[in-house]
C-alpha positions in Angstrom: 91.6 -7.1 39.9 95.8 -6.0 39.4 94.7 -5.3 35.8 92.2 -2.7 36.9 94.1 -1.7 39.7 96.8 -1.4 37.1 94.7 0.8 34.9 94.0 3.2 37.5 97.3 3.2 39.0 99.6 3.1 36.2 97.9 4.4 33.2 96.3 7.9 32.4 94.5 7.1 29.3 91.4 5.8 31.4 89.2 8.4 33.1 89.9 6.8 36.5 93.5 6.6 36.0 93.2 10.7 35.5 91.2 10.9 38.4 93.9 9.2 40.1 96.4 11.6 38.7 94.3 14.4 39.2 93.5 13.4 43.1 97.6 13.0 43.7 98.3 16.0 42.4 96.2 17.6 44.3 97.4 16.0 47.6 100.7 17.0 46.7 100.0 20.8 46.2 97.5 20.8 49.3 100.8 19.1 51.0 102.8 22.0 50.1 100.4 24.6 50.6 100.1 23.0 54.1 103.9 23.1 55.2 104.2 26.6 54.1 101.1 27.9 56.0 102.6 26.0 59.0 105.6 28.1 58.7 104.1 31.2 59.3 104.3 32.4 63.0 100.8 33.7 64.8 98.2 30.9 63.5 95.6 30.2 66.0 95.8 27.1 67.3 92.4 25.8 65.7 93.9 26.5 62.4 97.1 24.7 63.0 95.1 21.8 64.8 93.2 21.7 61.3 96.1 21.7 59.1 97.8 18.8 60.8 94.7 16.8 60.3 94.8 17.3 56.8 98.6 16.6 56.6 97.4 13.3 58.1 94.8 12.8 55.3 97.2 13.5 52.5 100.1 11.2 54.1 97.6 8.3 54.7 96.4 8.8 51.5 99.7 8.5 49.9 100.7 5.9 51.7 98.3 4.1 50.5 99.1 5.0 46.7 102.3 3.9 47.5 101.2 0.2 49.3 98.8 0.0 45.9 101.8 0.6 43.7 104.2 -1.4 45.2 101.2 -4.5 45.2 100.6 -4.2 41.9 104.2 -3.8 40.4 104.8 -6.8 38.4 108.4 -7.2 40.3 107.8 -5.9 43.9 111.3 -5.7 45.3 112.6 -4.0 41.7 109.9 -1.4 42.4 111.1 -0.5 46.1 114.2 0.5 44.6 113.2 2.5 41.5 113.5 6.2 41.5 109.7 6.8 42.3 109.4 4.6 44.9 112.1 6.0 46.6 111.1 8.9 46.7 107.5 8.3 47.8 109.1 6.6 50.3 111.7 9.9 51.4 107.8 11.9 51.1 106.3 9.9 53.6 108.7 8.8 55.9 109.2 11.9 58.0 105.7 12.3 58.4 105.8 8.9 60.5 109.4 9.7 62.2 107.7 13.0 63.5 104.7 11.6 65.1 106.4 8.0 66.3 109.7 8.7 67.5 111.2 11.7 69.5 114.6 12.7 68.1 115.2 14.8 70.6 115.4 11.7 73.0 118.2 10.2 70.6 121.8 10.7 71.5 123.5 12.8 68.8 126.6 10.5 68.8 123.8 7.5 67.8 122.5 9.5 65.4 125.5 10.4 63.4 127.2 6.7 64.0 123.5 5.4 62.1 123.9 8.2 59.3 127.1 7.6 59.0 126.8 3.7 58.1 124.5 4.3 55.7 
């Protein structure tokens, strides 16, 4: 199962591994499309209810690419730390900070003490 998973994942030279590519891709441009529509002031609030719906699709959706690659990485923990995953990882991660945790609840001064030590 890895090897297919593999072949999908990893490689393009199969027709499902292009779909793959293909499908993230086009996450990733309907991601950006999405944020900069968002910016824009006077949207009804049906349209920005939709948009943030589909900003939920694409993020579970690459969270899941990322879960995939990270399971079928012949050396898991190497993999958390390579370029990529890292910055799948910065991609998704505010998504879940937004909708989890209220910043504005956070003291400033712990804040920068936690950016600070990092």
């Amino acid at each position: 199962m890895k090897e297919k998973l593999r072949d999908i994942i990893e490689s393009n030279s199969s027709k499902s591994g292009q779909y793959f590519d293909t499908l993230i891709l086009t996450l990733i441009f309907l991601s950006l499309i999405i944020f900069s529509i968002e910016t824009l002031q006077g949207i009804s609030t049906i349209a920005k209810s939709t948009l943030h719906y589909i900003e939920i699709f694409c993020v579970v959706l690459f969270t899941i690419e990322y879960i995939l690659r990270i399971y079928d990485a012949k050396k898991p923990l190497k993999y958390l730390f390579s370029f990529y995953a890292v910055i799948d990882l910065i991609a998704i991660v505010p998504f879940y900070l937004k909708n989890t945790v209220d910043l504005k609840t956070v003291p400033a001064s712990l804040l920068a003490t936690s950016l600070s030590k990092a």
